[in-house]
N, C-alpha and C positions, 0 to 999 in steps of 0.2 A: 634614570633613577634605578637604583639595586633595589632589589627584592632581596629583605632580609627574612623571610620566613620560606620553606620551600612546600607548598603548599599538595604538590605530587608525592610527598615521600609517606604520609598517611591515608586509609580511605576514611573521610567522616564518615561518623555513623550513620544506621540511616533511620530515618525519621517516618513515623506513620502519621496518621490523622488521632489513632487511638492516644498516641508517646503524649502529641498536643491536647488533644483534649483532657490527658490525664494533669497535665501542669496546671493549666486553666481552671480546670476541677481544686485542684489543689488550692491556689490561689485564690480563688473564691472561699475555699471555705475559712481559710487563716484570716481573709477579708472579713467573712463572716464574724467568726468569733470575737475580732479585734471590736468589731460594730455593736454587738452584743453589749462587752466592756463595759464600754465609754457611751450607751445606751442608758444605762441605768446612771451615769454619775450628776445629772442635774438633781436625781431624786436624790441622791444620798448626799449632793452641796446645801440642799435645801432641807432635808432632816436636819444636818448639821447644823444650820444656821437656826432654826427654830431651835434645836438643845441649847445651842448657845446662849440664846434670849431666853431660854427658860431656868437658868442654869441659879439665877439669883433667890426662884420666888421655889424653884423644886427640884434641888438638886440630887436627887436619888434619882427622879423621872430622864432627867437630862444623862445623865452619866450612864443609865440604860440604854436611854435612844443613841448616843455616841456607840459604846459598844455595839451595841447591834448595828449599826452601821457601818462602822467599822469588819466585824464579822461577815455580814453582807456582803462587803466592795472587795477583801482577801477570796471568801465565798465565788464569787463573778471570775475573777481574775485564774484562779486555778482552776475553774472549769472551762474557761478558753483555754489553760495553756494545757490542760489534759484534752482538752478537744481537738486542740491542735494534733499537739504529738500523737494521736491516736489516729488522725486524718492521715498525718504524713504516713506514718507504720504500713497503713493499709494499703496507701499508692506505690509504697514500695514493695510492698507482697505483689500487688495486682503485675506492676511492672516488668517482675519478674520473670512471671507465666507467662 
């Protein structure tokens, strides 16, 4: 069988214990953030569904509790993905040094 790749013609780079545990680190924490998320969304399905029942007998109260939940779950959501990008930025400074 041909070897279609020539695997002599570059050196890989090379690899520390620090390079891994920085990925690992990394991974964990986009782990993290994602878990955060989707942590709070039982409470904001269940806000939601009580505005909904409430919607007939007080509808000023309901259409607050929607927005604010609403507000909330956007709230969650860019602070994981600011958390992220701010996670990654670092690992890539760190990496560098």
């Amino acid at each position: 069988m041909r070897n279609i790749y020539d695997f002599e013609a570059e050196k890989p780079p090379a690899l520390n214990e620090n390079m891994l545990r920085d990925t690992l680190e990394k991974k964990r924490s986009k782990r993290l953030a994602l878990l955060l998320v989707f942590a709070n969304l039982p409470i904001y399905v269940s806000c939601l569904m009580i505005a909904s029942r409430l919607y007939e007998s007080e509808p000023m109260v309901s259409l607050f509790c929607m927005a604010f939940v609403i507000v909330l779950a956007v709230g969650s959501a860019l602070t994981a993905a600011i958390f992220s990008i701010k996670e990654e930025k670092k690992y890539e400074l760190d990496c560098r040094a």
